[in-house]
N, C-alpha and C positions, 0 to 999 in steps of 0.2 A: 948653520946646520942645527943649532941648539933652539933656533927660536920654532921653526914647523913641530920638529917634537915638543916640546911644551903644549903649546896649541893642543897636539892630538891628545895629549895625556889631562889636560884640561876638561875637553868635550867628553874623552873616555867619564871621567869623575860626575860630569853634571846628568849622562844618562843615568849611571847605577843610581844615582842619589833620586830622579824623576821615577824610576820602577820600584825604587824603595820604597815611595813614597804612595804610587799607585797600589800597591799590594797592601800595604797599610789600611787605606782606605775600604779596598772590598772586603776586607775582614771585618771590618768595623761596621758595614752596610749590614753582611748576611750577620751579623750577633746581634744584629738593631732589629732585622726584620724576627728573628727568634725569639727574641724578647718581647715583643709586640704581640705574637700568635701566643705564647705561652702566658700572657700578661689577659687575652680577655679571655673570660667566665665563660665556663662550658652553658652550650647550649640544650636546654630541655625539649627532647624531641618527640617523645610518645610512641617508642616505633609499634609497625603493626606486618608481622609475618605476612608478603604475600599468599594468595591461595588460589589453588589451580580447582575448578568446581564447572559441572555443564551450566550452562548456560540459554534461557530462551533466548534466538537473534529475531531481530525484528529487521524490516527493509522499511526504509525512509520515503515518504512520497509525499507531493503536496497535490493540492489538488482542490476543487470548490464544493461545497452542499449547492441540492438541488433538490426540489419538489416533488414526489413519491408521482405523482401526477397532478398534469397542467394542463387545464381544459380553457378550449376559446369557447364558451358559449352562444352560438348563435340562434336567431330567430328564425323558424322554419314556417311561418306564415305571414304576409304581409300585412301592415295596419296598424292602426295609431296607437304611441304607449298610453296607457290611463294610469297607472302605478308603478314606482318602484321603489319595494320594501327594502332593500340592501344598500348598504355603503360599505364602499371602502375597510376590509379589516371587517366585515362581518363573519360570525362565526356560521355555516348554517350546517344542517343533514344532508342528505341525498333527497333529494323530494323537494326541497324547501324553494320556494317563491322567489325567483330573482325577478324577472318581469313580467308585467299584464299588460299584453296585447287588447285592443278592444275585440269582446269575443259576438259584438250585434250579427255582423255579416256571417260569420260561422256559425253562428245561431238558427237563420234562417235558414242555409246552405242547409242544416242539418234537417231541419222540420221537415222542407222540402221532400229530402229522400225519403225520409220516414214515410211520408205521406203517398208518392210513388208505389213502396216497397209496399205498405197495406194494401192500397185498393188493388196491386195484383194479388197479393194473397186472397184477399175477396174473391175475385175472378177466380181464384182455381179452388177455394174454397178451403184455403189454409190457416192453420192459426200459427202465430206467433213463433218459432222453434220446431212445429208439427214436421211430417215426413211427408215426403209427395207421393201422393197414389195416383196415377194418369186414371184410373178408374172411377175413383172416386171424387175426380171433377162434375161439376152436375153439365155442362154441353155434354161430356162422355157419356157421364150419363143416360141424358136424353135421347142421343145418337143409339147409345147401346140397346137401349129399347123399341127405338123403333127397327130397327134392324130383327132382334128379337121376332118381332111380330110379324114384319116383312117375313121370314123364314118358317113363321109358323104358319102363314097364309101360303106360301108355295109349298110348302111338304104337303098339306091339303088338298090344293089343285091337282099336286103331283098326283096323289091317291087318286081323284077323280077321274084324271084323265086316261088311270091305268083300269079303271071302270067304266069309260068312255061315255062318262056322265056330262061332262063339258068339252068344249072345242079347243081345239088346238093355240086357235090366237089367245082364248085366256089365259092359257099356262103359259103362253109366250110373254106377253102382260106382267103376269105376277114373275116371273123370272129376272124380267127387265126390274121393275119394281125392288127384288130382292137384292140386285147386282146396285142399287143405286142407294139402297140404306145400308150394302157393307160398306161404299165408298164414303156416304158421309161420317160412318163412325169410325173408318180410318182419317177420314179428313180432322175428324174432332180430337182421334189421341194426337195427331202428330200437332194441331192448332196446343194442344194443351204443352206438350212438351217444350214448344217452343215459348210460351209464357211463361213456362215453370224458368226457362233457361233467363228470359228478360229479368224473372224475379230476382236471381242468383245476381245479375247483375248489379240491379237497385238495391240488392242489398249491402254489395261490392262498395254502391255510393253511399250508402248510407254508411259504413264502417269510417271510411275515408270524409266524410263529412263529420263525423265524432271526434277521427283524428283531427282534422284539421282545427275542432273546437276545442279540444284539449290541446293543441297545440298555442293556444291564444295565452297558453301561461306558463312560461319561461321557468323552469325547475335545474336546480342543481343535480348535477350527476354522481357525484360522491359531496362524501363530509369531507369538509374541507374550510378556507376563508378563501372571501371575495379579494382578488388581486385587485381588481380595476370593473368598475360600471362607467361604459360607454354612451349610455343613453338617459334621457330623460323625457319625465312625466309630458307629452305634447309632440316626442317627438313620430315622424313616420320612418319605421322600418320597412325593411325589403324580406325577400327571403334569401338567406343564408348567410343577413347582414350580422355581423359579433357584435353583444351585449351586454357580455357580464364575461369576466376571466376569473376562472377559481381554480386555487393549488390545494393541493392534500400536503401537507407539513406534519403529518404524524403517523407513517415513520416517513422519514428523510433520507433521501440517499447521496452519498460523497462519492464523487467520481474523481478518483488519483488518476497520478499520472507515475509510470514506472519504469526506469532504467533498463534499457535491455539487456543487462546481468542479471539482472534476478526473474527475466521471465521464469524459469523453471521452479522457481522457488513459488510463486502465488498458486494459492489454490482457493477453490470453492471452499467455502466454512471456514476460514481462517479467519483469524478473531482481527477486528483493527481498533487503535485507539486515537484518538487527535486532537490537537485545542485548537482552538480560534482564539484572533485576538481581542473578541468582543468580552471573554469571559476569560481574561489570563489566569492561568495557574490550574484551570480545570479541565478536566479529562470528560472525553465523552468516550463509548463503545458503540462497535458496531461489527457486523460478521460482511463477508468478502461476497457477495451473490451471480456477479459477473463477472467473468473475466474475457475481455475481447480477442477473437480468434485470428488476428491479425497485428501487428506493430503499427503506430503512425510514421510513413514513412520520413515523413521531414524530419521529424523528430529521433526517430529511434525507441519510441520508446512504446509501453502496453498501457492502453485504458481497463482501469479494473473499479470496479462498482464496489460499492458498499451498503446494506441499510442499517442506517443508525434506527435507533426509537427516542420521540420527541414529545413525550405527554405532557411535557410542562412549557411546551411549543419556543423554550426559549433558543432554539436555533431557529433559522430565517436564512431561507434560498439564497445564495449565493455570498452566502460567508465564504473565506479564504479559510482554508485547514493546513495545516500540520501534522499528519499521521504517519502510523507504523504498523505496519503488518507483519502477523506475527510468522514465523514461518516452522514449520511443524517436527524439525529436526533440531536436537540441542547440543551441542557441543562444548567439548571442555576449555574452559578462558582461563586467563593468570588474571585474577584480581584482587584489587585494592584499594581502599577508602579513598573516594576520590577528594579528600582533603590533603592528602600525599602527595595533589601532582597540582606542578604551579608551571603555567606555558603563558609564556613572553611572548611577543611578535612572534608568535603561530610555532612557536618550539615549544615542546613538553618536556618536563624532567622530572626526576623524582631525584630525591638522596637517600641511599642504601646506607646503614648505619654500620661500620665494618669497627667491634671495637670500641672506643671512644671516638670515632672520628665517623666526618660525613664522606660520601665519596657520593659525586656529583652523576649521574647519569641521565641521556638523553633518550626519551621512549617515542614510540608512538602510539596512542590510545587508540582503545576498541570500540566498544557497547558500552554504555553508562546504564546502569539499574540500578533504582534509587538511587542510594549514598554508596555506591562499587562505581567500578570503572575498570574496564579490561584495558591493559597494556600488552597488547600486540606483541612490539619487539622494544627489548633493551631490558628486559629485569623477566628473570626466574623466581619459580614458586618457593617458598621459604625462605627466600631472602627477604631481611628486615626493611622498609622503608619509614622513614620519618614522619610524622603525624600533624606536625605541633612546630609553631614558629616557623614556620618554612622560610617566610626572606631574612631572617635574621641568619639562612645558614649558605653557605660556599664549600665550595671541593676545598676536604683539610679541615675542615672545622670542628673543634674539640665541642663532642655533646655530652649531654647525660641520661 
């Protein structure tokens, strides 16, 4: 009976002395970890008062540049090129000489009508631009006079015969006579009108034969440069075959693409700004001109226009953008030097300075302008956050 109790009075002794010895320990841990945090040098942090202040927002879109206008030039008269003054990246006007059609055939085509449209003018006795008098045609003329006469010899008869100086079949005679010079000098106005009408016609070809002659020389339709010349010196064109492509690039217009939250927000005249990556770090402008009256349905989203201005032409059709539209109502933000806020694998934080010490907090970011940055949710206006050394600092850590 003496030896179990020993045993248990034993086993008693070896626990006290193992918790004895465990507690010992953790005291010695937590006065080690004390002396460690009290042992490194306060951090210098810069703090900087949040501030609650309105705010321009902008809506984020991307989207491409595009050509203000893009013309397929084609030839509107058939026949062989003789010249072409442009290449590739020519700068020209409105007006300016992209192709020379051979203009021989349209040359003659042209004299021809000309030639037509005179000798009827001759015929009716017209000059050049003059006005038409069915009267003063010389057939009319002629017509008109004998008639004339004819009329003046039956009224005559007619006397006589009412003096019963001459017989009956002569007045019948000059009567028939008189009925046969009105009808030619009706026959002469309506001959006349109808030539007047051929003329109107040939003059019709001859406009259209000018056209066609001016047509032989291919002209730019706005200032602009040459995208692309299709054709060359020899070769044969058709009509309505393309010849020349030229874009207008000054101004330019960026057509975004927009989230369907912020349709309400885009408006006409709203200012936009964007970069490309041709030209990093620089900003272009431009104002908001369309906005489409419909969403893409695939998408969800709104096409909206912009024209930028491009005089120093260094944007070019179909750069990639990055822009922002500005939206016309401002609102009040909590911000703070976006040197304050340091985000790890897609966490943001800031350290609020309570004191000597940092106190770690997790935010979420708003609007960035310039060197600001709005913090959404997790830190209030007037609360201090840290400026200066940010990774050197942790929740707890003594600053200055």
């Amino acid at each position: 009976m003496t030896r179990p109790v020993t045993l248990q009075l034993a086993a008693a002794v070896l626990l006290a002395g193992s918790l004895a010895l465990s507690g010992c320990s953790s005291a010695d841990g937590k006065s080690a970890d004390s002396e460690m945090s009290a042992s490194k040098p306060a951090v210098s942090t810069a703090p900087v008062a949040a501030v609650e202040q309105p705010i321009t927002r902008f809506i984020r879109a991307t989207g491409s540049l595009m050509a203000e206008d893009h013309a397929d030039v084609a030839a509107e008269i058939a026949g062989r090129i003789v010249a072409t003054p442009v290449e590739r990246g020519t700068a020209v006007s409105q007006g300016a000489v992209l192709v020379q059609v051979s203009p021989a055939e349209a040359e003659a085509q042209a004299k021809e009508a000309e030639a037509n449209a005179a000798q009827l003018e001759a015929r009716l006795g017209l000059t050049s631009g003059g006005t038409f008098d069915v009267n003063a045609v010389p057939e009319v003329q002629t017509a008109k006079s004998g008639y004339d006469l004819a009329q003046n010899e039956f009224n005559r008869i007619k006397s006589l015969l009412e003096q019963q100086v001459v017989s009956q079949s002569e007045y019948d005679q000059r009567r028939s006579q008189l009925d046969a010079s009105r009808q030619q000098y009706e026959a002469a106005r309506n001959g006349a009108a109808q030539q007047f009408q051929a003329l109107q016609a040939a003059r019709a070809r001859v406009t259209l034969a000018h056209k066609s002659l001016a047509d032989t020389t291919v002209r730019a339709p706005f200032n602009g440069l040459v995208a692309e010349r299709l054709v060359s010196t020899g070769d044969y064109v058709t009509k309505g075959m393309k010849v020349v492509s030229v874009v207008r690039v000054n101004p330019l217009r960026v057509q975004l693409t927009v989230p369907e939250q912020f349709v309400s927000a885009v408006k006409v005249g709203a200012s936009v700004t964007f970069q490309v990556d041709a030209f990093p770090g620089r900003e272009f402008t431009g104002t908001v001109r369309y906005v489409s009256p419909a969403l893409e349905t695939n998408r969800r989203a709104l096409t909206v226009e912009a024209v930028v201005p491009n005089q120093s032409g260094d944007l070019k059709p179909g750069l990639f953008a990055t822009a922002r539209i500005e939206q016309p109502d401002k609102s009040p933000a909590v911000m703070v030097p976006t040197a304050a806020v340091q985000t790890t694998a897609g966490t943001s934080r800031v350290y609020v300075i309570n004191g000597d010490r940092a106190e770690e907090r997790i935010i979420t970011t708003g609007q960035q302008l310039d060197t600001q940055i709005e913090i959404a949710t997790g830190l209030k206006a007037g609360e201090k956050v840290a400026t200066k050394n940010i990774p050197q600092l942790f929740d707890g850590a003594k600053v200055s």
